[in-house]
Backbone as ProteinMPNN parsed JSONL, in Angstrom:
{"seq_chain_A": "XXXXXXXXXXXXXXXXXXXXXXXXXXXXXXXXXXXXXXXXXXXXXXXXXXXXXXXXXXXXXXXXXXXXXXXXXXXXXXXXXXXXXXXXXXXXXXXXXXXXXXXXXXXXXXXXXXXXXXXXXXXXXXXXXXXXXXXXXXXXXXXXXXXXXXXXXXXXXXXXXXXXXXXXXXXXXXXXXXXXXXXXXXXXXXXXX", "coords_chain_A": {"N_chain_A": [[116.962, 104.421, 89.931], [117.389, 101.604, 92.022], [116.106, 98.885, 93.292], [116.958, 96.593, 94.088], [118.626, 95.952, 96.336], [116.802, 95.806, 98.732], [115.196, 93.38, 98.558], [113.862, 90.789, 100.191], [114.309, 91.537, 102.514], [113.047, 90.431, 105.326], [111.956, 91.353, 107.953], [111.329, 94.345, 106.911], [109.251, 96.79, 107.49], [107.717, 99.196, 107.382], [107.815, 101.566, 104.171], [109.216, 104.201, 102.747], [109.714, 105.227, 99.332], [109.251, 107.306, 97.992], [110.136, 109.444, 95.299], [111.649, 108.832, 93.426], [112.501, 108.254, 90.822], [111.701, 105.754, 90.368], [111.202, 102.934, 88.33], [110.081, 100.448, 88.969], [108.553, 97.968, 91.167], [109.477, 95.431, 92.222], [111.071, 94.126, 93.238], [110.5, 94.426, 96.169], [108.398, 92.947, 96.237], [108.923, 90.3, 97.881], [109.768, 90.902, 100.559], [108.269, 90.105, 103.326], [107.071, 90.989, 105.736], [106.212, 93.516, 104.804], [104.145, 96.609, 105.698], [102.875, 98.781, 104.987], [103.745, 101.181, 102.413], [105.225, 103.668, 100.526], [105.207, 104.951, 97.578], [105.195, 107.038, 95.704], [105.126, 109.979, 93.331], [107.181, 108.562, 91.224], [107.798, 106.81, 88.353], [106.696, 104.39, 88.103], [104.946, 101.99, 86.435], [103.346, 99.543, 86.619], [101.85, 97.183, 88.789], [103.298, 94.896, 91.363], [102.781, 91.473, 91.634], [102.715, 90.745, 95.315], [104.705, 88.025, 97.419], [103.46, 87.385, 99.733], [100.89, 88.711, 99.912], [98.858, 89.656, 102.217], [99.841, 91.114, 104.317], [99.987, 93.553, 103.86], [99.243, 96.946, 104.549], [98.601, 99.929, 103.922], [98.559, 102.019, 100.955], [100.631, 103.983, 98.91], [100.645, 105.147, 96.019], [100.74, 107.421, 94.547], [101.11, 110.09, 91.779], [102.046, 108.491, 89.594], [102.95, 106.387, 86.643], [100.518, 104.538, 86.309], [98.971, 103.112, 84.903], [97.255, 100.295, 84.597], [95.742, 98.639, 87.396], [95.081, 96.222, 88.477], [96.165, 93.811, 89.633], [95.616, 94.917, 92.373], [93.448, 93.845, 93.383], [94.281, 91.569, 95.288], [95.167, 92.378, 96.906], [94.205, 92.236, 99.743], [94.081, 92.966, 102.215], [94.418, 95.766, 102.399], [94.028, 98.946, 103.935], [94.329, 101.384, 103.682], [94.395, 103.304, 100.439], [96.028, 105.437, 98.039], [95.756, 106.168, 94.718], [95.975, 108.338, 93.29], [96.403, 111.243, 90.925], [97.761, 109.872, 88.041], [97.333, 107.626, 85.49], [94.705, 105.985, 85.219], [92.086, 104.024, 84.311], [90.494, 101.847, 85.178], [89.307, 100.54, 87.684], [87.931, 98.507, 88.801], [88.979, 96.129, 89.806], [89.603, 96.95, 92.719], [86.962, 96.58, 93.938], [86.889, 94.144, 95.217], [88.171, 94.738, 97.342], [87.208, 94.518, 100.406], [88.012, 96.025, 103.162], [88.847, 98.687, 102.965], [89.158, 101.43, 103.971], [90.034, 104.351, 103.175], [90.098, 105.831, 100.141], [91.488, 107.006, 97.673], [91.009, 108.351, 94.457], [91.827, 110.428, 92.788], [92.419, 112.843, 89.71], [92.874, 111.264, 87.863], [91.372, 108.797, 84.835], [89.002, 107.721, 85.028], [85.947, 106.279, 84.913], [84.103, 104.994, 85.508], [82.79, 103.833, 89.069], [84.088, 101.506, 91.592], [82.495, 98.775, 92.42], [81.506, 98.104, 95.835], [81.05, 95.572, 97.715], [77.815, 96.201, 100.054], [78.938, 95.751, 103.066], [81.547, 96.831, 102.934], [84.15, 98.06, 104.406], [84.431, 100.584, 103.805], [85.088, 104.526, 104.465], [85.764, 106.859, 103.355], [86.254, 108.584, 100.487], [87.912, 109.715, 97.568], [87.479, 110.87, 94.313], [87.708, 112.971, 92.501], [88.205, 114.994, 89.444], [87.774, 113.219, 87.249], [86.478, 110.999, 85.058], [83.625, 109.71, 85.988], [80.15, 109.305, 86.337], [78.133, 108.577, 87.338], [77.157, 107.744, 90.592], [76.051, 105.535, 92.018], [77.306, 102.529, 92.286], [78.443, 103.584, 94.698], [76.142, 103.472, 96.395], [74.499, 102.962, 99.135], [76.644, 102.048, 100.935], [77.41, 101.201, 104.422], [79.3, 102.814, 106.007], [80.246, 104.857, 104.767], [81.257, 108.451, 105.185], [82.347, 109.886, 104.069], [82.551, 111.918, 100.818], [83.992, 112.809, 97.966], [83.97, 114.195, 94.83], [84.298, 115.853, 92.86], [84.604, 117.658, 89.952], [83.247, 115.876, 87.659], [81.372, 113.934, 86.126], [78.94, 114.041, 87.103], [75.49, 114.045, 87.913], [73.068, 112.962, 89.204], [72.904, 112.568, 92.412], [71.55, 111.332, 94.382], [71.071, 108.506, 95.024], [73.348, 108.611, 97.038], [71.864, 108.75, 99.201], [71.026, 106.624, 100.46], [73.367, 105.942, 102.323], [73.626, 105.941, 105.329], [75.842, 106.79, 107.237], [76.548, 108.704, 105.918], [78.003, 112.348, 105.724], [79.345, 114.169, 104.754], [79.449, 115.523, 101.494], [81.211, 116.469, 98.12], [80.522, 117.416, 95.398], [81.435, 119.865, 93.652], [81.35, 121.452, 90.167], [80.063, 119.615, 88.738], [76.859, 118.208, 86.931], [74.914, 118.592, 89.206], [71.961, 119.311, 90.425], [69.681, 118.838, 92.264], [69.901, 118.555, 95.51], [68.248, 118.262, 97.682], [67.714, 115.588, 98.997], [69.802, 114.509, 100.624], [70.374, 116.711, 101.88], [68.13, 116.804, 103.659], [68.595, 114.85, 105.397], [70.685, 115.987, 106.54], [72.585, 116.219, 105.664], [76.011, 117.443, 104.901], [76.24, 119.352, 101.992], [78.44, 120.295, 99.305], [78.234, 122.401, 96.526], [77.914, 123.471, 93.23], [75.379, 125.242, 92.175]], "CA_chain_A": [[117.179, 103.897, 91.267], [117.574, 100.014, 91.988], [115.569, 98.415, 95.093], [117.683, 95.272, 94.364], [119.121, 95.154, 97.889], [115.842, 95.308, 99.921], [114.649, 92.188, 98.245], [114.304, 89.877, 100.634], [114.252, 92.098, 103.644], [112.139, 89.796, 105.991], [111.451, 92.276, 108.868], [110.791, 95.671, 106.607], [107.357, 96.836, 107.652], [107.82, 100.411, 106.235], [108.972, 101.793, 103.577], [109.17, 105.116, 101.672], [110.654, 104.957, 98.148], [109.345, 108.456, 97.009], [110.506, 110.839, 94.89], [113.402, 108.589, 93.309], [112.232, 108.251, 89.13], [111.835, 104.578, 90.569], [109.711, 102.252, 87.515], [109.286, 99.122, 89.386], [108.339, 97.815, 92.836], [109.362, 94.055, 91.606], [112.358, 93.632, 94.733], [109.905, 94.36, 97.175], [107.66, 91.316, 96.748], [109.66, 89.416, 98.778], [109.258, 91.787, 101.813], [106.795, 89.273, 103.719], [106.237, 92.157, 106.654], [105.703, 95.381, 104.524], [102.758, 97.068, 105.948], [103.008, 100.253, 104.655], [104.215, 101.452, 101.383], [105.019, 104.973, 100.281], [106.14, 104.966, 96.362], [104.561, 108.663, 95.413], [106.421, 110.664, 92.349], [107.835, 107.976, 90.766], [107.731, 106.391, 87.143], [105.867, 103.429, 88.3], [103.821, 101.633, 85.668], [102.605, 97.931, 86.775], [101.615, 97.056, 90.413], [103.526, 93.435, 91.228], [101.941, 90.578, 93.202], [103.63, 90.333, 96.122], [104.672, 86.813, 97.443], [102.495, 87.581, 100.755], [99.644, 90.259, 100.441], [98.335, 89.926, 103.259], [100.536, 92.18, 105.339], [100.456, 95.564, 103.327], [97.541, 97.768, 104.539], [98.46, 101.176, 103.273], [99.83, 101.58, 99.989], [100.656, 104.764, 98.298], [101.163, 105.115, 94.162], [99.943, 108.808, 93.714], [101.579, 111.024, 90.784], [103.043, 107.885, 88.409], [102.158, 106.393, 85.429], [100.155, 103.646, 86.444], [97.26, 102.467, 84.198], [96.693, 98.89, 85.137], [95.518, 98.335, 88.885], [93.932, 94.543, 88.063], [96.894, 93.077, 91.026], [95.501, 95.252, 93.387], [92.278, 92.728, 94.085], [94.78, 90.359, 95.899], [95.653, 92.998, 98.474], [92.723, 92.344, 100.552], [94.127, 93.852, 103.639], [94.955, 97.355, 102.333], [92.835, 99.886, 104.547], [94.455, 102.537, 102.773], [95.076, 103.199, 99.019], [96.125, 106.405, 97.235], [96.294, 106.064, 93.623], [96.062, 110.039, 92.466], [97.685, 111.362, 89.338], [98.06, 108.736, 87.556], [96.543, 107.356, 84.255], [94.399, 104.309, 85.422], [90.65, 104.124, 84.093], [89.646, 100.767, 85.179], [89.348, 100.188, 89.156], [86.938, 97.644, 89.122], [89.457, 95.076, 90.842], [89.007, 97.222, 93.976], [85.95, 96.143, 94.269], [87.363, 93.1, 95.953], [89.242, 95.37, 98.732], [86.517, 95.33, 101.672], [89.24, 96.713, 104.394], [89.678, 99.718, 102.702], [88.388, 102.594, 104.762], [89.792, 105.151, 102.972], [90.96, 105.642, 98.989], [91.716, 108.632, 96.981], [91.49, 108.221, 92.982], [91.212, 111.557, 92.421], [92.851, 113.228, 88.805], [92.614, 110.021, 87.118], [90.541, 108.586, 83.795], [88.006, 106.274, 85.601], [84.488, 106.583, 84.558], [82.835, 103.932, 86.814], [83.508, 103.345, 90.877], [84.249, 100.011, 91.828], [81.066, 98.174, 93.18], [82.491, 96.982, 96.733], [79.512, 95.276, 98.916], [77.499, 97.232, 101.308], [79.561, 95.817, 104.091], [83.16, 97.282, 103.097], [84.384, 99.589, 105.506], [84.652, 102.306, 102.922], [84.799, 105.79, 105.036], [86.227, 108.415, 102.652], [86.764, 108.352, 98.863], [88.204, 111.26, 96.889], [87.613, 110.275, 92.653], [87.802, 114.231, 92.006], [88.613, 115.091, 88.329], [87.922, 112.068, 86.43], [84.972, 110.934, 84.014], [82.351, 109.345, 86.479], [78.786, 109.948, 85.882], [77.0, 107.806, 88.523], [77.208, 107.259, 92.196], [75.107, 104.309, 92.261], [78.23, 102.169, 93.181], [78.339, 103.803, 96.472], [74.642, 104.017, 97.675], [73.998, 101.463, 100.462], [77.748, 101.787, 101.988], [76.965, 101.416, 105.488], [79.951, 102.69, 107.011], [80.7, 106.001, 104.478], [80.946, 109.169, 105.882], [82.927, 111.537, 103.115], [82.08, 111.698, 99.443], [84.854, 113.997, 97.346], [83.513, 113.912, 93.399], [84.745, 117.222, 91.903], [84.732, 117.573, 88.819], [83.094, 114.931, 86.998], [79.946, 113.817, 84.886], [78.015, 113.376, 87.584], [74.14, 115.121, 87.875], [72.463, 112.823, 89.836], [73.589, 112.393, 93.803], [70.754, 110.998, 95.091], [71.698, 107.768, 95.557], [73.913, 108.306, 98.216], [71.212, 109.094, 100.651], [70.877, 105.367, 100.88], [74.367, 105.488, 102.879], [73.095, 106.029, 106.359], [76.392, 107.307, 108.177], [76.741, 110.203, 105.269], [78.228, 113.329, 106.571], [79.533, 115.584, 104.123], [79.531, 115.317, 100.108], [81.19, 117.593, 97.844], [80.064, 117.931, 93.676], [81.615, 120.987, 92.733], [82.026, 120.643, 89.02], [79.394, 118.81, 88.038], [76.047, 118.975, 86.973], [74.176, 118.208, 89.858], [70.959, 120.714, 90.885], [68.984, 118.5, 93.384], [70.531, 117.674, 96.67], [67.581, 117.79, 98.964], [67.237, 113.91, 99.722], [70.94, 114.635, 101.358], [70.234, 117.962, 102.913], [67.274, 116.241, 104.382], [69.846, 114.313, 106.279], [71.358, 116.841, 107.442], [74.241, 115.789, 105.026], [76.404, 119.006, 104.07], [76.415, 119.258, 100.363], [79.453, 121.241, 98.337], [78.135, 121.786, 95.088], [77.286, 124.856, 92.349], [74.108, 124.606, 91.221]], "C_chain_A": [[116.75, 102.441, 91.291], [116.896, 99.393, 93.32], [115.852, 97.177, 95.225], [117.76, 94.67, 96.077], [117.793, 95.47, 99.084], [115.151, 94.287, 99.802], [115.144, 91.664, 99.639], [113.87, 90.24, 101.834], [113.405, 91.432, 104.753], [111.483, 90.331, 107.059], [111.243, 93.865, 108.802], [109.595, 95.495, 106.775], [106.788, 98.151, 107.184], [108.608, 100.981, 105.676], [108.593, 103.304, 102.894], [110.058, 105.582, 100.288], [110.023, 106.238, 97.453], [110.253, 109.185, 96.449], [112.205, 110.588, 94.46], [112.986, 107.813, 91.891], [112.35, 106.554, 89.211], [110.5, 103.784, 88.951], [109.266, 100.958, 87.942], [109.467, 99.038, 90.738], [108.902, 96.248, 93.06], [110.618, 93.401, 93.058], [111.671, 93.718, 95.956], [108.731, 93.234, 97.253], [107.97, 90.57, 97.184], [109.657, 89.889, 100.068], [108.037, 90.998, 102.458], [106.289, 90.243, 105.159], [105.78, 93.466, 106.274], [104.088, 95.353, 104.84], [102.032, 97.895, 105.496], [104.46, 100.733, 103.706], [104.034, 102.152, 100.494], [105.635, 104.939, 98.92], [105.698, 106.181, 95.483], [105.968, 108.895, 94.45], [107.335, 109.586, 92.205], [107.336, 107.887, 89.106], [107.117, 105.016, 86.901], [104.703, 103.117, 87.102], [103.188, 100.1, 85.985], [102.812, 97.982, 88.46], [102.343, 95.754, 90.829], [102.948, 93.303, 92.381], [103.099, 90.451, 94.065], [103.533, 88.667, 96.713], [103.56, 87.02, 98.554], [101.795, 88.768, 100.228], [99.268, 90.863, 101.145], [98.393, 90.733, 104.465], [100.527, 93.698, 104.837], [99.046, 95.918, 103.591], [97.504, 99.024, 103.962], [99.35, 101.286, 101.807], [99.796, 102.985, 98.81], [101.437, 104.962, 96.841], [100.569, 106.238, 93.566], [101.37, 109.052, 92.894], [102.617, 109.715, 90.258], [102.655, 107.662, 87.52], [101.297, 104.999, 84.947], [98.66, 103.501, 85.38], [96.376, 101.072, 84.392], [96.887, 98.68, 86.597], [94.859, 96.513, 89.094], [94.657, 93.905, 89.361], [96.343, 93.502, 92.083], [94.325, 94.391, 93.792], [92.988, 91.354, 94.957], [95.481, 91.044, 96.78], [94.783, 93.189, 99.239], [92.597, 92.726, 102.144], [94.303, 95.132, 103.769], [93.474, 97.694, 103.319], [92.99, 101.291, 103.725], [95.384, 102.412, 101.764], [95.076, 104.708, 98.632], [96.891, 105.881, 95.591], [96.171, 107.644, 92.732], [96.837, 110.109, 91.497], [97.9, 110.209, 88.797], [97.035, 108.495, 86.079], [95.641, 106.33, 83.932], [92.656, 104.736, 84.879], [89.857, 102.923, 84.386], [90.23, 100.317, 86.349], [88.614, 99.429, 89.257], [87.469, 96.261, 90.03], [89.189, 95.616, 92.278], [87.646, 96.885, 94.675], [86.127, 94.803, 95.509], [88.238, 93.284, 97.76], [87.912, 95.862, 100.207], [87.121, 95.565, 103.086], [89.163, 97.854, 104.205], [88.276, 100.933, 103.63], [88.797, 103.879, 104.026], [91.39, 105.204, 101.128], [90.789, 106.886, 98.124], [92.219, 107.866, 95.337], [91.438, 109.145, 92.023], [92.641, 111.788, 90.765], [93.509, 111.504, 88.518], [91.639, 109.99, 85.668], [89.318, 107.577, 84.011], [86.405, 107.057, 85.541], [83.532, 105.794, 85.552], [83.781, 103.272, 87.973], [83.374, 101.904, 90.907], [82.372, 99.332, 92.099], [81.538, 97.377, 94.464], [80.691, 97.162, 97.396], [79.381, 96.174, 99.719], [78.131, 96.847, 102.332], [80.463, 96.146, 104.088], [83.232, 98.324, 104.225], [84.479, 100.589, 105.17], [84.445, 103.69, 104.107], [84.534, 107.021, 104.266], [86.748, 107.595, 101.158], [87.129, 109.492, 98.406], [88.284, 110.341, 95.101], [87.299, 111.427, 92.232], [88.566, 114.004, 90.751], [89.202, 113.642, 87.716], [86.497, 111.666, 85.515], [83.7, 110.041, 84.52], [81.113, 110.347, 86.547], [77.483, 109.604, 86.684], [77.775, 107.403, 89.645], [76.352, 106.211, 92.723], [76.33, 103.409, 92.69], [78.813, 102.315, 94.557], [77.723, 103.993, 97.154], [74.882, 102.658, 98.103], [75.342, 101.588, 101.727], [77.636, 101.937, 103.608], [78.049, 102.359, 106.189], [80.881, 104.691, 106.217], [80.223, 107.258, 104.79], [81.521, 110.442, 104.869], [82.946, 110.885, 101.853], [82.599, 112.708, 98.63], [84.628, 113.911, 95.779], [83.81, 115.244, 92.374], [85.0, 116.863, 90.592], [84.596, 116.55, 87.956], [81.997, 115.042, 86.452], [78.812, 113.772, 85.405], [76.754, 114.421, 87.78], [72.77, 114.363, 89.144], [73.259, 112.17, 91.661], [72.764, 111.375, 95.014], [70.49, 109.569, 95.584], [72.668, 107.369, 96.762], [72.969, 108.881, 99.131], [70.746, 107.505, 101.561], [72.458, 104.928, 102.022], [74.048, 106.115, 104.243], [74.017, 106.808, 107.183], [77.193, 108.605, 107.451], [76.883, 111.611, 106.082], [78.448, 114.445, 105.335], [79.9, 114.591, 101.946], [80.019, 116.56, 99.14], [81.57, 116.902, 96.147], [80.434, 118.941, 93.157], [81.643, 120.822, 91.199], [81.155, 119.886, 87.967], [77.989, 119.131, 87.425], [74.423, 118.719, 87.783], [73.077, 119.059, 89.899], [70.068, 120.371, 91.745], [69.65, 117.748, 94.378], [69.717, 117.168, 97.654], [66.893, 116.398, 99.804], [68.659, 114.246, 100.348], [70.701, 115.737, 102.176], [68.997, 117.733, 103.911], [67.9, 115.389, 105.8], [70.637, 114.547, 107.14], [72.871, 116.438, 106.835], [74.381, 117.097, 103.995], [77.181, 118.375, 102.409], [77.226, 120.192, 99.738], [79.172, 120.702, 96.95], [77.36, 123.474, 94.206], [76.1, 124.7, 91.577], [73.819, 125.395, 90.201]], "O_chain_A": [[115.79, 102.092, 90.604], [117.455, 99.608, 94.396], [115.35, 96.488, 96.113], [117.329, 93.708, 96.713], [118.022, 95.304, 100.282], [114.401, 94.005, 100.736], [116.234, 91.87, 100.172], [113.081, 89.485, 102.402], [112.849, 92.394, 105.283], [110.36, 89.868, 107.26], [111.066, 94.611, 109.765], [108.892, 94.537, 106.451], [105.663, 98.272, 106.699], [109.771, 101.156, 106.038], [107.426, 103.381, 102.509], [111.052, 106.298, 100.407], [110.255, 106.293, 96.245], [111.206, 109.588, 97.115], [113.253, 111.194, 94.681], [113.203, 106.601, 91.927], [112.97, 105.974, 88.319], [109.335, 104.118, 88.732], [108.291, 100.386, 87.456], [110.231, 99.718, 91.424], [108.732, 95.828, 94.205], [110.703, 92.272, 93.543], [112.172, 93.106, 96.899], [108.291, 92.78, 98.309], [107.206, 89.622, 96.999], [109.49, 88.964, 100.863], [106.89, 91.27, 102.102], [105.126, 90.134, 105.549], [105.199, 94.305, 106.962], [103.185, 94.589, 104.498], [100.801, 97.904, 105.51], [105.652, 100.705, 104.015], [103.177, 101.941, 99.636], [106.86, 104.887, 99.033], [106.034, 106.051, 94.306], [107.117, 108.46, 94.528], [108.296, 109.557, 92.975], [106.601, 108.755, 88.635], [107.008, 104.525, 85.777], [103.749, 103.866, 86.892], [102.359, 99.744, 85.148], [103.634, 98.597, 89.139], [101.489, 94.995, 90.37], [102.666, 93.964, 93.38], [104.227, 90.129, 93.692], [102.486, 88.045, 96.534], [102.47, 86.719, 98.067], [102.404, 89.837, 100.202], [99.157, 92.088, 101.184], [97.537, 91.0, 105.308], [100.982, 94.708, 105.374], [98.016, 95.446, 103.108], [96.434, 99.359, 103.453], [100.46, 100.802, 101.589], [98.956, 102.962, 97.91], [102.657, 104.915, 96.689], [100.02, 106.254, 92.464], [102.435, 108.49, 93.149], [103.829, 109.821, 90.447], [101.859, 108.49, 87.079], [101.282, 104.481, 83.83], [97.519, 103.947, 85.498], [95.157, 100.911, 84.336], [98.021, 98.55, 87.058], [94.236, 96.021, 90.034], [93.891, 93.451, 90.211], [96.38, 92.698, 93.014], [94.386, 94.267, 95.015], [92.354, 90.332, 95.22], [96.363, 90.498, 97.442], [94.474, 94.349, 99.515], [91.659, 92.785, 102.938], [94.365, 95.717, 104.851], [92.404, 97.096, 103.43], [92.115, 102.034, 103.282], [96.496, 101.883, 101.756], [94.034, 105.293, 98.926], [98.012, 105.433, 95.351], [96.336, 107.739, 91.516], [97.743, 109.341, 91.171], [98.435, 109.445, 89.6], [96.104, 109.247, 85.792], [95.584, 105.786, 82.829], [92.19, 105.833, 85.185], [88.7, 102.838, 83.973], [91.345, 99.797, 86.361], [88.304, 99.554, 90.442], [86.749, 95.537, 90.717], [88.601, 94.869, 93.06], [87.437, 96.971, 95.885], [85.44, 94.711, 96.526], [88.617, 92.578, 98.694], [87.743, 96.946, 100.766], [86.499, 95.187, 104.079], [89.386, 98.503, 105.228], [87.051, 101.021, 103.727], [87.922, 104.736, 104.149], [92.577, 104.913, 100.981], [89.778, 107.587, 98.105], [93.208, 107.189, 95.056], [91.151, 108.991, 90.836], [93.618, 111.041, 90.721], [94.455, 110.902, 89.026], [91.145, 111.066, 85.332], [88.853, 106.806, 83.172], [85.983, 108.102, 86.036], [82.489, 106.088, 86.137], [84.823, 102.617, 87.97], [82.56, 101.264, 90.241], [81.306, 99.839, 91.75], [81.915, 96.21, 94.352], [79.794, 97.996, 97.51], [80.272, 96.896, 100.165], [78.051, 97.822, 103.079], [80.949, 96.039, 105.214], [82.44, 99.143, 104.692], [84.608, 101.57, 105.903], [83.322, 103.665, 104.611], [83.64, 107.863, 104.343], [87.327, 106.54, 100.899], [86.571, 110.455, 98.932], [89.029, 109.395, 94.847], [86.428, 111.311, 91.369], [89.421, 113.12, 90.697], [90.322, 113.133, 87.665], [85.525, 112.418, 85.58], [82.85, 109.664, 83.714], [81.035, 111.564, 86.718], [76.346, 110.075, 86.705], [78.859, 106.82, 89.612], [76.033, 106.162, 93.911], [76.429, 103.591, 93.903], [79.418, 101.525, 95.281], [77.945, 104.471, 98.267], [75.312, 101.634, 97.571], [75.229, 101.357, 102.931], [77.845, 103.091, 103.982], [77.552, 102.793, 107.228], [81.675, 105.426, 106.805], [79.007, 107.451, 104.763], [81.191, 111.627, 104.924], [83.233, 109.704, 101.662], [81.817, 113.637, 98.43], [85.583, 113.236, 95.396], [83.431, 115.348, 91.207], [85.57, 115.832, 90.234], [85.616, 116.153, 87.392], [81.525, 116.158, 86.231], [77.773, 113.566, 84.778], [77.031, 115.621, 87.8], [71.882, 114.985, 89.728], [74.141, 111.312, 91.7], [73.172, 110.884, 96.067], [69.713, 109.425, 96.528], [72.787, 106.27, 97.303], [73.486, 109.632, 99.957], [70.342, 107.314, 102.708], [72.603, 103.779, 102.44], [74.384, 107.293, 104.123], [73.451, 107.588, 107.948], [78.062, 109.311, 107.963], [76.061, 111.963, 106.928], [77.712, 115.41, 105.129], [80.373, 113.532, 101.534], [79.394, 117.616, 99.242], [82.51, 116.182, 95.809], [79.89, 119.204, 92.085], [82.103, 119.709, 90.944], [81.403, 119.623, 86.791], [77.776, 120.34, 87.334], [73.293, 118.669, 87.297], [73.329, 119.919, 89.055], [69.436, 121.31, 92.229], [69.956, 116.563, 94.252], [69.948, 116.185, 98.358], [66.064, 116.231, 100.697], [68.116, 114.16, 101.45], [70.894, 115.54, 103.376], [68.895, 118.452, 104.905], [67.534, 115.474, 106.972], [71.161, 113.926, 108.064], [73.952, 116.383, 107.421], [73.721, 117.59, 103.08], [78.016, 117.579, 101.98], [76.572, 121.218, 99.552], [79.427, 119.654, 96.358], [76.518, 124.257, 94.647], [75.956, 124.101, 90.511], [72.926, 125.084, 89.412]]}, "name": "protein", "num_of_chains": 1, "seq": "XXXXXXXXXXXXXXXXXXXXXXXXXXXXXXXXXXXXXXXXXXXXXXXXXXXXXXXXXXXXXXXXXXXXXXXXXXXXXXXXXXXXXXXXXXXXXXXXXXXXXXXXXXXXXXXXXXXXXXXXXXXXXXXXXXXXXXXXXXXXXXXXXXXXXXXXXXXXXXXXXXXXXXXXXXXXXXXXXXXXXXXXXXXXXXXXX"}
């Protein structure tokens, strides 16, 4: 499938291009209003810069075959990112995304969470089934409230009790066995000890 003819498009603001064995996004960088951008189940492997950034806030790239995310640090307005399924192990450009309120990197190869400042808006993360081992990248977040970590390396949790508006955390998977600086909190803990 060809996204030739929406190049250009000057007043697209959403779009959904799922579920069409698409491998590039390269006609839509010219789109200077996309806001929102659905490209799920595709064949997607590279992220392109768009000529404007600044306008895309949601931007969906679950189940392709993305491994390099490094462009995404120049979308500094996304609020929401799904990168699921996919084959990416090195998110550390996100780090640069403090908008994002809510990002899902779940069944992935990523061993270490971004480091975004304690002021991002972070809310909700999902990095279920992937090879992280520490949550120290997300203690302090002032503003996170859901913590999804299934299945990973991780044993110690206790770090996120430093995130003040903590609500619910869930470790299945791992090999955590002390939660009670979170349950102290009154922050509900999903986890097998």
């Amino acid at each position: 499938t060809n996204l030739s003819p929406l190049s250009g498009l000057e007043n697209l603001t959403i779009l959904d291009v799922s579920y069409n064995s698409l491998s590039s996004l390269i006609p839509l960088a010219t789109c200077p209003k996309l806001t929102s951008l659905l490209a799920t189940n595709n064949l997607i492997t590279t992220i392109p810069v768009f000529n404007d950034t600044t306008a895309l806030t949601t931007l969906s790239l679950s189940s392709n075959d993305l491994t390099d995310v490094s462009a995404l640090g120049q979308y500094t307005s996304l609020t929401g990112l799904d990168l699921s399924y996919n084959l990416i192990s090195d998110v550390s450009s996100l780090s640069e995304l403090n908008k994002l309120t809510v990002v899902n990197l779940a069944h992935n190869q990523i061993a270490t969470l971004p480091s975004w400042s304690k002021s991002c808006a972070l809310v909700e993360i999902d990095a279920s089934y992937n090879k992280i081992n520490s949550v120290y990248a997300l203690s302090g977040l002032m503003q996170l409230n859901y913590v999804t970590l299934d299945h990973n390396k991780i044993s110690n949790i206790n770090p996120l009790a430093e995130c003040s508006k903590l609500v619910r955390v869930s470790v299945f998977g791992n090999y955590v066995k002390d939660v009670s600086k979170l349950t102290a909190m009154s922050v509900i803990v999903n986890y097998n000890p």
